[in-house]
C-alpha positions, 0 to 999 in steps of 0.5 A: 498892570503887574502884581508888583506894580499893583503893590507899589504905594503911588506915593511915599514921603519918609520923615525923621521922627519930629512932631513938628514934621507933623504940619507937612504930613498934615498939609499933603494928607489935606492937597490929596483929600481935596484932589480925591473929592472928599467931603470936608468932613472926610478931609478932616477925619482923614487928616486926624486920623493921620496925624494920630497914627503919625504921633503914635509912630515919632513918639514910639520911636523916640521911646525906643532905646534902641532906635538908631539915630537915622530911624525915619518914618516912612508914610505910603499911600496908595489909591485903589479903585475904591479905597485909599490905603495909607501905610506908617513904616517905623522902627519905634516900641510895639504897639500892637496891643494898645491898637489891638485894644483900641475901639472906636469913640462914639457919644456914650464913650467915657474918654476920661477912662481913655490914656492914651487916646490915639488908637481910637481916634484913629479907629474912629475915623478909618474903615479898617486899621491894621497893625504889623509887628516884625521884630526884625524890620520894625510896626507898621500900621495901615490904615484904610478908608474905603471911598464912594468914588475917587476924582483923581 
């Protein structure tokens, strides 16, 4: 396998900037828990922490004034030898500072000091998050989760 190839998502789906576009991303992140032998648990954590970091990009690109009117979001996802890596592409406001921010929820969290609760929660649920700014081509947010074993 080649370098590029190597860097080439295993799939990729590109959605306009919807909540209700949220069920489907949902729905594929739960198919590909399943045909990754994940426990219930991780499918869950998995799927939230998905449907948060999504949220976060419709919103910040419905936020920004000068979004384009065709702005998607594009969600990659990549399946390594043990991790999945889920990159989220947008055109929306910076938020590199609110998930720069943002840690982990725990027991003795007081969520109700938190605003805006979605980079935690994703925090919370994935081994690493990592947010990129670039003026020029827009955010994106990748996020990983390493992984015991993969049945794929």
């Amino acid at each position: 396998m080649s370098a590029s190839e190597k860097n080439q998502p295993d799939f990729s789906i590109e959605i306009t900037p919807r909540l209700a576009n949220l069920a489907m991303i949902r729905r594929v992140v739960n198919s590909l828990s399943i045909d990754l032998g994940l426990s219930d648990r991780e499918a869950l954590q998995l799927e939230i922490a998905v449907d948060e970091a999504c949220a976060n990009s419709i919103k910040s690109v419905l936020e920004n004034p000068l979004r384009s009117s065709e702005a998607k979001i594009r969600l990659e996802i990549s399946i390594r030898r043990r991790c999945l890596r889920l990159s989220i592409f947008d055109a929306g406001k910076n938020l590199q500072q609110e998930y720069e921010n943002a840690a982990p929820l725990h027991e003795k969290t007081d969520r109700t000091r938190i605003k805006e609760c979605g980079p935690h929660i994703v925090k919370t649920f994935m081994d690493e998050v990592r947010y990129i700014h670039e003026p020029t081509s827009g955010n994106r947010l990748i996020l990983t989760k390493y992984l015991q074993s993969i049945h794929f």
